[in-house]
C-alpha positions as CSV (number, residue, x, y, z in Angstrom):
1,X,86.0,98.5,120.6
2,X,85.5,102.0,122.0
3,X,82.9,104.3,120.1
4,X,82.2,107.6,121.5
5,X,80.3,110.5,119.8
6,X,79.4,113.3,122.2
7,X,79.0,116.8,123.1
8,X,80.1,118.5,126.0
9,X,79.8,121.5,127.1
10,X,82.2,124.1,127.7
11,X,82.5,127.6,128.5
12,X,84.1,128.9,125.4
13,X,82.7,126.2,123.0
14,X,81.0,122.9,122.9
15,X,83.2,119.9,122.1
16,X,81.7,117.9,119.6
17,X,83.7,114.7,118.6
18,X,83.3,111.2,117.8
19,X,85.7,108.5,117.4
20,X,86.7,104.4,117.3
21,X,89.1,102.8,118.7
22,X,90.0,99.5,117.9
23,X,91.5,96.6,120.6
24,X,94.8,96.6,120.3
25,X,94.7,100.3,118.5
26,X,96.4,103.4,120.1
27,X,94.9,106.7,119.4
28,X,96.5,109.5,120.0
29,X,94.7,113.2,120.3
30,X,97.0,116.2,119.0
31,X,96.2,120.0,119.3
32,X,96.7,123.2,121.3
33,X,95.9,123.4,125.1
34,X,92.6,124.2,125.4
35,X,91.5,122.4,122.6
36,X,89.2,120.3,124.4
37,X,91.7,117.1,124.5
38,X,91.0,116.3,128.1
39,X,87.1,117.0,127.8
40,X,86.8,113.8,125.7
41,X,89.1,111.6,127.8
42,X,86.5,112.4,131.3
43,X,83.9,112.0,129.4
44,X,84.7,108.5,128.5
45,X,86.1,107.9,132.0
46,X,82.3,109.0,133.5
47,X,83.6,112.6,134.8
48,X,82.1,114.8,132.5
49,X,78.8,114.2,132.0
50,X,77.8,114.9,128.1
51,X,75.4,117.4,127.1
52,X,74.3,114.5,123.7
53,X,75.9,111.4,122.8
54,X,76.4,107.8,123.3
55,X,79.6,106.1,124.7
56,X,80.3,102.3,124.6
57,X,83.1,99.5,125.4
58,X,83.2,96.2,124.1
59,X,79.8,96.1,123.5
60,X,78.4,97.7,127.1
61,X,76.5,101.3,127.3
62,X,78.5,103.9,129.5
63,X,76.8,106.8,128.1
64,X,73.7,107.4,126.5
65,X,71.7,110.7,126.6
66,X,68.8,109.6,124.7
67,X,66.1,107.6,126.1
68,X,66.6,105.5,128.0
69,X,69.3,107.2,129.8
70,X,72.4,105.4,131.0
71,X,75.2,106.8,133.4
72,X,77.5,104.2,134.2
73,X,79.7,105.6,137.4
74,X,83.3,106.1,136.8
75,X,84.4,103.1,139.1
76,X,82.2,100.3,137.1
77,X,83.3,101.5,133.4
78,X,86.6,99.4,133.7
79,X,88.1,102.4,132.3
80,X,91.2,103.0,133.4
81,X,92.5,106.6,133.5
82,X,96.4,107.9,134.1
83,X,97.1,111.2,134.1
84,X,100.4,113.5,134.9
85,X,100.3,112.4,138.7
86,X,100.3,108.7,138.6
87,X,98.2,109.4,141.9
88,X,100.1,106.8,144.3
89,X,98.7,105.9,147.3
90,X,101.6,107.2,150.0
91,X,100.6,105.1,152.7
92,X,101.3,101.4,150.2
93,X,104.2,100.0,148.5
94,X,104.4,99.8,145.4
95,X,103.2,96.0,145.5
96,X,100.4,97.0,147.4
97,X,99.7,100.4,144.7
98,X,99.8,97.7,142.1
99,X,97.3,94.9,143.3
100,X,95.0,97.7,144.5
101,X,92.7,97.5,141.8
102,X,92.9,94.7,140.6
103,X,90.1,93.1,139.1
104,X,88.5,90.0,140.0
105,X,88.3,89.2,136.1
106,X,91.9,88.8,136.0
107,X,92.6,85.5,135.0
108,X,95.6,83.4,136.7
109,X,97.4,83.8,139.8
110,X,98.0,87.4,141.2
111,X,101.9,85.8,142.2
112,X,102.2,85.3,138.3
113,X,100.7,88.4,136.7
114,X,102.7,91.1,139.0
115,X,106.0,89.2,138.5
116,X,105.7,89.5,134.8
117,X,104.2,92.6,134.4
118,X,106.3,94.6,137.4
119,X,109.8,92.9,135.9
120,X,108.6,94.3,131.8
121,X,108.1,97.7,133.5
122,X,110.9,97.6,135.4
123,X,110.5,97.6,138.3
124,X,110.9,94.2,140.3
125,X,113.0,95.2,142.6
126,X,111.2,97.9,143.7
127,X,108.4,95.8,144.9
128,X,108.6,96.6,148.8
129,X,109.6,100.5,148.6
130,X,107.7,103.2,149.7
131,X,106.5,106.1,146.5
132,X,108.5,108.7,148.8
133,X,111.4,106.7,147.4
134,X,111.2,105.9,143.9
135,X,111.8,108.5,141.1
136,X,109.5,110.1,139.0
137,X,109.6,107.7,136.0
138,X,109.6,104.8,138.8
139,X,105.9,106.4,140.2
140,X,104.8,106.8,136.8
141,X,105.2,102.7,136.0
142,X,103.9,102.0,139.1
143,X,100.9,103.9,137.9
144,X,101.2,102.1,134.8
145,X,101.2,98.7,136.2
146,X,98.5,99.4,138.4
147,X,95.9,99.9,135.4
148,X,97.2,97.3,133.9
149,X,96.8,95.1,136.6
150,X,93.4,96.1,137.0
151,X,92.5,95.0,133.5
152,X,91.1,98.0,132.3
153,X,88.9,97.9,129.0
154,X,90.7,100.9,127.6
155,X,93.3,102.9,128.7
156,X,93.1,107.0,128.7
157,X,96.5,108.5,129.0
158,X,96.6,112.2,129.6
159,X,99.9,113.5,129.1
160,X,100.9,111.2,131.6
161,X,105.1,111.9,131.0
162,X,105.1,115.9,131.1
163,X,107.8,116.8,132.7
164,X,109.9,113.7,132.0
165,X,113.1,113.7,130.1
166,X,112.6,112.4,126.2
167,X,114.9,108.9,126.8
168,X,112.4,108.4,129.7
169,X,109.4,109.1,127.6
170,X,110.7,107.3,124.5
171,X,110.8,104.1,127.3
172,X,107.8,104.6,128.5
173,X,105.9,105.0,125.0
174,X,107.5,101.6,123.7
175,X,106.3,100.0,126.9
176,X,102.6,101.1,126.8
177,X,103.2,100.4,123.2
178,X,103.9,96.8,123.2
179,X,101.6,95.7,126.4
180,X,98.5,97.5,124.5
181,X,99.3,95.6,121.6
182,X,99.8,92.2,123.5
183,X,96.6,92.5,125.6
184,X,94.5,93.6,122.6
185,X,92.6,96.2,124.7
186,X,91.7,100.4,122.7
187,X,94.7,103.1,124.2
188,X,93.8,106.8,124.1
189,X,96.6,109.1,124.7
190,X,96.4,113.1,124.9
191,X,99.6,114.7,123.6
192,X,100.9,118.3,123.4
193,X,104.2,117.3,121.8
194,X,103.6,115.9,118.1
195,X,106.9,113.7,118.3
196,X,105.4,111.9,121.6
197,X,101.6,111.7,119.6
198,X,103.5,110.0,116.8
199,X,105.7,107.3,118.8
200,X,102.4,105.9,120.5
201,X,100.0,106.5,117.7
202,X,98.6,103.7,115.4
203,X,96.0,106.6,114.8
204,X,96.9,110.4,115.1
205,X,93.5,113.2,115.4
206,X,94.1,116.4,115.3
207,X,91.5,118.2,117.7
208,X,90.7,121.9,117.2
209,X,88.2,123.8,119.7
210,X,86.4,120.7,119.9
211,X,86.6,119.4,116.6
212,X,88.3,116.4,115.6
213,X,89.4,118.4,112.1
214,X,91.6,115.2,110.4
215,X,92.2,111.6,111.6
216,X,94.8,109.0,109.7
217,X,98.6,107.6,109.9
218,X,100.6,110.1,111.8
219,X,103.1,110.5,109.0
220,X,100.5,111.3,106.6
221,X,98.7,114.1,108.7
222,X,101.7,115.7,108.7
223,X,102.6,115.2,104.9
224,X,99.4,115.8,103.1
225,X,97.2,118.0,106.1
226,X,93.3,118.5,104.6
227,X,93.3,122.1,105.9
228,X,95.8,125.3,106.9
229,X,94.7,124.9,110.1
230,X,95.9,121.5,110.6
231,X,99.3,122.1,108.6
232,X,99.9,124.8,110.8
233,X,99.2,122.6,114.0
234,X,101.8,119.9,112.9
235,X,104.4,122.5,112.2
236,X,104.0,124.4,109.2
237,X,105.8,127.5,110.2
238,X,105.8,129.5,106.6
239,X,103.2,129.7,103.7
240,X,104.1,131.4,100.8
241,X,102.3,132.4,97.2
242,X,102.1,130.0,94.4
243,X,102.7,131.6,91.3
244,X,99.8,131.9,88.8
245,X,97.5,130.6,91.7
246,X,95.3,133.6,93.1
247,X,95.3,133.2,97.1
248,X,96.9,129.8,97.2
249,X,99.8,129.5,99.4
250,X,102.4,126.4,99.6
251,X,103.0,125.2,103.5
252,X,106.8,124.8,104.3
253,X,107.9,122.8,107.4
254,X,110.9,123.2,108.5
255,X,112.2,119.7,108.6
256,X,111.4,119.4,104.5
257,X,113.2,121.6,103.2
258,X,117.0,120.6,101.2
259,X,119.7,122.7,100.4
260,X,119.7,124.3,96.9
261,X,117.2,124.2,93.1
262,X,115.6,121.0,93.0
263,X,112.3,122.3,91.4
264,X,111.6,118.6,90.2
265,X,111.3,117.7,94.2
266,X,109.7,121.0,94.8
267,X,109.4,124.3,95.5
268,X,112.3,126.6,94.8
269,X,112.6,129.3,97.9
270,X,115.9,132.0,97.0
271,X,116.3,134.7,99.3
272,X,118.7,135.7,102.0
273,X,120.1,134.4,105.2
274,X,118.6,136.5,108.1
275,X,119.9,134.4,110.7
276,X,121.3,130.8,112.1
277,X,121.3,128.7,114.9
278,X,122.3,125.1,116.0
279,X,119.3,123.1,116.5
280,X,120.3,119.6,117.5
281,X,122.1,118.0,115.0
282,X,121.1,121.0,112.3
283,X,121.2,124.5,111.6
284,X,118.0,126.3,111.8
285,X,118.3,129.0,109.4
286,X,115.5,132.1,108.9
287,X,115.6,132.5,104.7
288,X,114.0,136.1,103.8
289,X,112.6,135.4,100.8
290,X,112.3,138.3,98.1
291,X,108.6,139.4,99.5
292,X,110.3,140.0,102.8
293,X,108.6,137.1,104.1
294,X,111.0,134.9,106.6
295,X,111.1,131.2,106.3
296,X,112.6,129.3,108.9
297,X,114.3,125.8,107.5
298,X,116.1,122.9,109.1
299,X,119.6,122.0,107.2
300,X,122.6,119.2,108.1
301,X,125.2,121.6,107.4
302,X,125.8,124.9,108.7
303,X,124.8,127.8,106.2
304,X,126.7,130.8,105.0
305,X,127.2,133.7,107.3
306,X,124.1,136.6,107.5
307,X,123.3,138.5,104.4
308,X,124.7,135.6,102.1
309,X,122.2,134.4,99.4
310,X,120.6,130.8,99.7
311,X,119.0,128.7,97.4
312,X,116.2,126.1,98.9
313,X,114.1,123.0,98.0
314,X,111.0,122.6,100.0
315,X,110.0,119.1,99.2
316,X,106.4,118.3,97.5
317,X,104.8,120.9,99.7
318,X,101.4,120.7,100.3
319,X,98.7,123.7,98.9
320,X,95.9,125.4,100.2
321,X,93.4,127.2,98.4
322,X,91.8,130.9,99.4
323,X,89.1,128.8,101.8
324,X,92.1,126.9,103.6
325,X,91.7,123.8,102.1
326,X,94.3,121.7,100.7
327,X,94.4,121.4,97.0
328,X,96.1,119.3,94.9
329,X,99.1,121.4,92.3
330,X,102.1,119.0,90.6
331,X,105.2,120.4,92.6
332,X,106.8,121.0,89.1
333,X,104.2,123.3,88.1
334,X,104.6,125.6,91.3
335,X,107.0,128.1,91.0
336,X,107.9,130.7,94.2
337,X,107.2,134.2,93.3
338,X,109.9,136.1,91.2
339,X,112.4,138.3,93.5
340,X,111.5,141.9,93.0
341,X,112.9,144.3,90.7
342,X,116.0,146.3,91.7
343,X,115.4,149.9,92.0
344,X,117.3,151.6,89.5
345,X,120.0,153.4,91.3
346,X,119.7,157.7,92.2
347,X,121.8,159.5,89.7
């Protein structure tokens, strides 16, 4: 088990955060650059000292601030830390990168472990090369292999595929994925991109200048977010009025949101079709609703051309009250706000 609860320092605010991580439980820490994401993963890894708090794994003290004071250096935590640059040794091969750290807890022969583990990352036959020569996803396996060879008791991943292609990260995620899970050991991972969070995540926290605001499933952070804030972190690009509710406003994500009147599913948006674009697979289509407010929607089939009227569903949207915090309205009682009036025409 990891437990941290700290505070660190920073020049534009403190981070103040606490969190569990169970073995075999992947963690993953979502929010905006800056947020204070990496502040919490060096503090666990013994870079950052803490101004207050109290870090432990599997039982041991790495941090404590209170008396009696415990500082455990970095290379004794048997934390194991990857970040964007795998940080390969040049000089080895990748056999010798792997085995460099390993740890003399390691149970069973070295022969043994590096076979298995170097032929599920795939990379067996890459034993002998040089880093010079392997590929960017190839370093970034060898990286992974060489914490897990050193039988880390937690692995911190920060951001550790930017700049990869999404098949390659998809790959790697599943990978970290299942060996986590089959060595039973904790798996923090920083994320800027929410679909990357969710593919790794058993747990998904959304961090906020410093502030862990919500923790839970990663689907249901996104469909039922306890503040604005956090709705508009995972996505929520519009919020409009609810009718009859003073200063509460419905969050609309793009991606739920269905063609035409379905008020029993949700919240009827009409308006007009500023623009349209592919996205993927779908059409992204800006909706000026009758307040002159633009909503931007996700849809299967391509819309009508500009100017053309659209009817919209956004499905069991979630509220938020004048303070920013959710609230809890029946989607068939919330009703969008009734298209204005045409001026009467000049005589």
């Amino acid at each position: 088990m990891l437990r941290a609860d700290v505070e660190v320092d920073r020049r534009d605010f403190t981070v103040r955060a606490a969190m569990e991580v169970a073995p075999g439980e992947r963690l993953a820490l979502f929010g905006p650059s800056g947020a204070g994401k990496t502040t919490l993963l060096e503090a666990i890894a013994g870079l950052v000292q803490p101004r207050s708090g109290l870090i432990e794994l599997a039982g041991r003290t790495l941090t404590r601030t209170a008396a009696p004071r415990v500082a455990v250096p970095p290379w004794r935590r048997q934390v194991g830390l990857l970040r964007q640059d795998p940080g390969l040794f040049p000089h080895l091969s990748v056999r010798d990168n792997l085995t460099y750290a390993r740890s003399a807890r390691a149970a069973g022969p070295l022969g043994t472990e590096l076979a298995g583990l170097a032929a599920a990352l795939g990379i067996a036959d890459l034993l002998d090369a040089m880093p010079a020569r392997l590929s960017g996803g190839q370093q970034h396996r060898v990286g992974l292999g060489r914490l897990l060879l050193a039988h880390c008791g937690v692995l911190l991943l920060d951001e550790p595929y930017s700049g990869l292609d999404a098949a390659l990260r998809r790959i790697l995620t599943a990978l970290v994925v299942a060996l986590v899970t089959e060595r039973g050991i904790p798996a923090v991972l920083v994320a800027h991109e929410l679909a990357d969070a969710q593919a790794f995540a058993s747990q998904l926290a959304i961090i906020d200048k410093g502030a862990i605001v919500q923790t839970g499933a990663p689907d249901e952070i996104v469909l039922h977010p306890a503040v604005r804030r956090v709705a508009e972190l995972v996505g929520y690009l519009g919020f409009v009025p609810v009718a009859g509710r003073p200063g509460t406003v419905a969050g609309i994500h793009p991606d739920r949101v269905v063609p035409g009147a379905a008020p029993a599913r949700g919240l009827v948006l009409t308006g007009t079709i500023a623009a349209s674009r592919p996205a993927g697979a779908t059409f992204e289509v800006d909706l000026q609703c009758a307040d002159g407010q633009v909503i931007t929607c996700r849809l299967a089939d391509r819309p009508g051309p500009d100017g053309a009227s659209l009817s919209v569903t956004a499905l069991d949207p979630p509220c938020f009250g004048p303070d920013g915090s959710a609230v809890d309205l029946r989607a068939h009682a919330m009703a969008a706000p009734e298209p204005a009036a045409p001026e009467p025409a000049a005589p």
